[in-house]
Backbone as ProteinMPNN parsed JSONL, in Angstrom:
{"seq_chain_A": "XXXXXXXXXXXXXXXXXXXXXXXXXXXXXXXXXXXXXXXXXXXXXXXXXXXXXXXXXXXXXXXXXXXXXXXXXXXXXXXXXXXX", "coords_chain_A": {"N_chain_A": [[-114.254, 130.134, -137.16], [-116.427, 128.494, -137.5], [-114.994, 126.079, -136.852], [-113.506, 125.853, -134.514], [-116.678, 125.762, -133.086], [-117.463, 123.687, -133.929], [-115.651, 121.599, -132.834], [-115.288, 122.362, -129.658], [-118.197, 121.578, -129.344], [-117.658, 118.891, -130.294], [-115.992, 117.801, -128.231], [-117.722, 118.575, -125.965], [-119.33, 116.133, -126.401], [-117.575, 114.02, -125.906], [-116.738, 114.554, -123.333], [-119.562, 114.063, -122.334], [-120.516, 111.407, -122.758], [-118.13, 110.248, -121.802], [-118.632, 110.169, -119.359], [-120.986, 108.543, -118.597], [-119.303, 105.719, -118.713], [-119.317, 103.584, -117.3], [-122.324, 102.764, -116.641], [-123.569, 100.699, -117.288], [-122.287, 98.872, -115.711], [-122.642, 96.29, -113.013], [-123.91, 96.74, -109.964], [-122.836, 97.893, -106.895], [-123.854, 97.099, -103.873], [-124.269, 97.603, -100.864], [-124.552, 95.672, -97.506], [-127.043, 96.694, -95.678], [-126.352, 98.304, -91.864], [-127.518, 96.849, -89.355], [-128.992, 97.71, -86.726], [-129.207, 97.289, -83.082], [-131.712, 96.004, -81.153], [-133.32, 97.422, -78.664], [-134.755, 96.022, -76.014], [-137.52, 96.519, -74.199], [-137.473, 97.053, -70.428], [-139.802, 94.994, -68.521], [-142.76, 96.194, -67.869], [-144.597, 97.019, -64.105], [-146.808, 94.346, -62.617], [-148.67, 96.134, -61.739], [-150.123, 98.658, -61.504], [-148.962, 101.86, -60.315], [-150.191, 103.762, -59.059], [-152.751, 102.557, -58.401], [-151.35, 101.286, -55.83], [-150.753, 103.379, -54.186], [-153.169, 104.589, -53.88], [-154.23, 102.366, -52.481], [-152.579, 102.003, -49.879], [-152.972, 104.772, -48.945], [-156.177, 104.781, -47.896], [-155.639, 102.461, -46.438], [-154.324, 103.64, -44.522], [-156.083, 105.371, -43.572], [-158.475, 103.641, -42.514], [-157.228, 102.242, -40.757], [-156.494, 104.806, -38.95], [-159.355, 105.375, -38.535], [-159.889, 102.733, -36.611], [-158.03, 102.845, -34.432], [-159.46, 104.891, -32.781], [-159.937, 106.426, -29.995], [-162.287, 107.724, -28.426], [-163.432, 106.741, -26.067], [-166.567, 106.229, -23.834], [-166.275, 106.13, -21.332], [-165.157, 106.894, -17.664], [-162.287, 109.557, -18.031], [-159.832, 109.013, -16.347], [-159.886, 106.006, -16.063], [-159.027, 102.819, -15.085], [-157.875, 100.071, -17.368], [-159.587, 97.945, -16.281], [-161.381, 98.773, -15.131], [-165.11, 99.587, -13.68], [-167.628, 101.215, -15.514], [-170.174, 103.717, -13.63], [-173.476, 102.525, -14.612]], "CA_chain_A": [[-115.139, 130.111, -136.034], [-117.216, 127.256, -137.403], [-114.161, 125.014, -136.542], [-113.674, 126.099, -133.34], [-117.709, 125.362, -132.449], [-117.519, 122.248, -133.728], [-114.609, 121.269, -131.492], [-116.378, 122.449, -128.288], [-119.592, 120.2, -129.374], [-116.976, 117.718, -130.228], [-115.036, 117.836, -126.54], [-118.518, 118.061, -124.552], [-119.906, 115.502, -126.238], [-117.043, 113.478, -125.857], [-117.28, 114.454, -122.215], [-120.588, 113.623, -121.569], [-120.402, 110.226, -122.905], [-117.782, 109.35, -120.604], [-119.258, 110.386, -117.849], [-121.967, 107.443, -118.341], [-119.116, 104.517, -119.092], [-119.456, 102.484, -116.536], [-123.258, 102.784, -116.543], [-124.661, 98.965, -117.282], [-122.241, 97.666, -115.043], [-123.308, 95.726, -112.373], [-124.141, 98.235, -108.852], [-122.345, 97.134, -105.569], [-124.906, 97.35, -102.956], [-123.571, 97.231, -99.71], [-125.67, 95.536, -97.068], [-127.627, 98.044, -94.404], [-126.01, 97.831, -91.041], [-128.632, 96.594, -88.566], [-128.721, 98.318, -85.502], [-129.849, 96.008, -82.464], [-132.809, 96.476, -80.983], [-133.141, 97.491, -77.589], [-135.904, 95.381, -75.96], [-137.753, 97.844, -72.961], [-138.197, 95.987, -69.187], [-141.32, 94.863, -68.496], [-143.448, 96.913, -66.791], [-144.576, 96.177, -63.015], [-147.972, 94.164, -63.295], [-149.93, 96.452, -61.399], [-150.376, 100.048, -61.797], [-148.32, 102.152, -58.913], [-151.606, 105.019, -58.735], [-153.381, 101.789, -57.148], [-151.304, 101.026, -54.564], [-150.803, 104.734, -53.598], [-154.246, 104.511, -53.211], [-154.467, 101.36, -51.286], [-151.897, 102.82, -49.027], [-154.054, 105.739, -48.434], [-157.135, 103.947, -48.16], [-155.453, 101.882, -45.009], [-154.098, 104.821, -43.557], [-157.644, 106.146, -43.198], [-159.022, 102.595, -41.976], [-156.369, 102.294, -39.368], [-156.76, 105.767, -38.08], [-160.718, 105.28, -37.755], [-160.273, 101.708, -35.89], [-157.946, 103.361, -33.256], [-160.163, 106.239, -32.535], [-160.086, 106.788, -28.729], [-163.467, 108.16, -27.961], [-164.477, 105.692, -25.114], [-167.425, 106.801, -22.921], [-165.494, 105.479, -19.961], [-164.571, 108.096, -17.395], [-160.533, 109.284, -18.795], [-158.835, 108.336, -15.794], [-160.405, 104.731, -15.44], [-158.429, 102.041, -15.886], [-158.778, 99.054, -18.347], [-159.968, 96.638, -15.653], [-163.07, 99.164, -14.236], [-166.3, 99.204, -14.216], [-168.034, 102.296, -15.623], [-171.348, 102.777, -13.527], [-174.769, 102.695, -16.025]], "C_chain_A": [[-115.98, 128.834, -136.038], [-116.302, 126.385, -136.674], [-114.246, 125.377, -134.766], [-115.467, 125.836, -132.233], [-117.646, 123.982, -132.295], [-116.119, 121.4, -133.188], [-115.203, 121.141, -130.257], [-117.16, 121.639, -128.284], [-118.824, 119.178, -129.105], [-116.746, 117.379, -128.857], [-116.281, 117.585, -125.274], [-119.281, 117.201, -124.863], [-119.139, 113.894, -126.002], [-116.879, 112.984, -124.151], [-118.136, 113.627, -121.53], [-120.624, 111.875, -121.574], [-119.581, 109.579, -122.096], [-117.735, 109.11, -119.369], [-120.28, 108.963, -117.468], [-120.978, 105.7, -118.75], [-119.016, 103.935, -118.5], [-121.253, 102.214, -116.114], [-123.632, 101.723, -116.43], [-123.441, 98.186, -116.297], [-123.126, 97.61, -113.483], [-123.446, 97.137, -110.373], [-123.392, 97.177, -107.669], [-123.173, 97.677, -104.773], [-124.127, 96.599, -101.592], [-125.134, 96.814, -98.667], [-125.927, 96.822, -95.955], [-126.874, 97.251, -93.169], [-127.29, 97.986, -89.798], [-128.287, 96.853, -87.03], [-129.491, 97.294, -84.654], [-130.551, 97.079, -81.527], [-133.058, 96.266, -79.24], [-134.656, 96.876, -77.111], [-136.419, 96.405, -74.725], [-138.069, 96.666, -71.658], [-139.478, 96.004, -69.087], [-141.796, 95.65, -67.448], [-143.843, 96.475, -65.653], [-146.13, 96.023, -63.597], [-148.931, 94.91, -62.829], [-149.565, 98.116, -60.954], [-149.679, 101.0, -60.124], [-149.532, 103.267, -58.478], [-152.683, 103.341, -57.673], [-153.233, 101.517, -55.539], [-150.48, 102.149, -53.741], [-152.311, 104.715, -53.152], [-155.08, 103.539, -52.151], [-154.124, 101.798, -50.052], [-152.684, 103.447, -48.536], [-155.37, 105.313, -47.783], [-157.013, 102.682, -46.785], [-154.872, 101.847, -43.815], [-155.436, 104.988, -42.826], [-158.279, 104.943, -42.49], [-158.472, 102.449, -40.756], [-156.448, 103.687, -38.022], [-158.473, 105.724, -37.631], [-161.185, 104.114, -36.617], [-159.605, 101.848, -34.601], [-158.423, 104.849, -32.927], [-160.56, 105.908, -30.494], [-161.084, 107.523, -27.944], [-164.137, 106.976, -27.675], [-165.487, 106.325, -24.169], [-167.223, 106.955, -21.152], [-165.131, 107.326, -19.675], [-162.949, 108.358, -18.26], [-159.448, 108.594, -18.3], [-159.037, 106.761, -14.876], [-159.015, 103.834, -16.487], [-159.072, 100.558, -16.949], [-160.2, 97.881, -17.797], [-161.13, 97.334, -14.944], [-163.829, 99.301, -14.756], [-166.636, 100.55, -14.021], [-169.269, 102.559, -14.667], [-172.283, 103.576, -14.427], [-175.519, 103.473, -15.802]], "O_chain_A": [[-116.251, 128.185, -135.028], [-116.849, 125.835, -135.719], [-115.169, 125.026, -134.032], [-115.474, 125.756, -131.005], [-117.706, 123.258, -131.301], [-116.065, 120.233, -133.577], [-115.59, 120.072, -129.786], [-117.132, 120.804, -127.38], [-118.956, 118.507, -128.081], [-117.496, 116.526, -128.383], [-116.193, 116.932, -124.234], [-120.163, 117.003, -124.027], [-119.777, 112.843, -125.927], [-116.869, 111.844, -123.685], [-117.915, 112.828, -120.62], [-120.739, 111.201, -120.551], [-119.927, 108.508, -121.597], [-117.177, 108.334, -118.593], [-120.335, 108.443, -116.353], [-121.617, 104.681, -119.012], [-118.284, 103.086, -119.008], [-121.434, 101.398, -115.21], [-124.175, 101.504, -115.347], [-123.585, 96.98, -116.098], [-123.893, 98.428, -112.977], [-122.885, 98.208, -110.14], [-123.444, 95.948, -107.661], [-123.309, 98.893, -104.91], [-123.627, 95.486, -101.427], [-126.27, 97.267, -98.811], [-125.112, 97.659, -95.566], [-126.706, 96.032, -93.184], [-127.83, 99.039, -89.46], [-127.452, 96.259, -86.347], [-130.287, 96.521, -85.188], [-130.302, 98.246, -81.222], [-132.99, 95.177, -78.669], [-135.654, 97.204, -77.753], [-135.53, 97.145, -74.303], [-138.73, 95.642, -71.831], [-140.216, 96.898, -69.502], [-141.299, 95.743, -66.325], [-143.62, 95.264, -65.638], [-146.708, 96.745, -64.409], [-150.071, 94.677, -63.229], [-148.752, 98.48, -60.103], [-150.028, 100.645, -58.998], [-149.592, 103.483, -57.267], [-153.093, 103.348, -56.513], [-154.005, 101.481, -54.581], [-149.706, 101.879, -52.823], [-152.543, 104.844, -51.95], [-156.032, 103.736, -51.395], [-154.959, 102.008, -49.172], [-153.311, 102.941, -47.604], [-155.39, 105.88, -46.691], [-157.986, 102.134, -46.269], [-154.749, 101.113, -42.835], [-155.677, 104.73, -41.647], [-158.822, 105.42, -41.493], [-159.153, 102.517, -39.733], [-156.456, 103.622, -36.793], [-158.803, 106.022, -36.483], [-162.2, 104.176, -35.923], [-160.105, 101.292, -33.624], [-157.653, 105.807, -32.86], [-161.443, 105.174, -30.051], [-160.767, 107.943, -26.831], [-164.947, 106.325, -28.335], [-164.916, 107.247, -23.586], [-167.755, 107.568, -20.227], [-164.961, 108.316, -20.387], [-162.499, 107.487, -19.004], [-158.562, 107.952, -18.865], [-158.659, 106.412, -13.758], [-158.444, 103.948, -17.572], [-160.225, 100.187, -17.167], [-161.148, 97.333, -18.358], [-161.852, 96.659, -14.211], [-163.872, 99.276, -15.986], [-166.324, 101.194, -13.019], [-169.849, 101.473, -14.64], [-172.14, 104.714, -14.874], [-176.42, 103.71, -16.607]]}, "name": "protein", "num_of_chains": 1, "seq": "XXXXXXXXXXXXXXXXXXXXXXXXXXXXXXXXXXXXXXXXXXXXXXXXXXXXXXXXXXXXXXXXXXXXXXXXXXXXXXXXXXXX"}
């Protein structure tokens, strides 16, 4: 039985050892593959919430500068005279 242990020791330590024989050599290091880099478009230079609100903003100006409340009778034309 002793023989037979020391066999086994023998065999896994024979094992283990050659599990590490290529250990000190040198490592192959492969290089990293570099993915390319997506650049993003440039943004527009001026904010689109502004000129939604400009928009708006000369909607509302336009509708208050043709506002049709003349004092004039309704069915006068351009060329009469209201009287005072």
């Amino acid at each position: 039985m002793f023989t037979k242990t020391t066999a086994l020791a023998a065999a896994v330590a024979i094992s283990a050892s050659s599990v590490f024989a290529g250990g000190l050599s040198p490592e192959i290091v492969e290089t990293p593959v570099m993915e390319e880099v997506m650049v993003a478009p440039a943004g527009p230079s001026i904010d689109p919430t502004y000129i939604v609100i400009g928009l708006i903003a000369a909607l509302l100006i336009a509708t208050s500068i043709n506002d049709d409340d003349e004092e004039g009778p309704p069915d006068c034309d351009p060329f009469c005279i209201a009287d005072e």
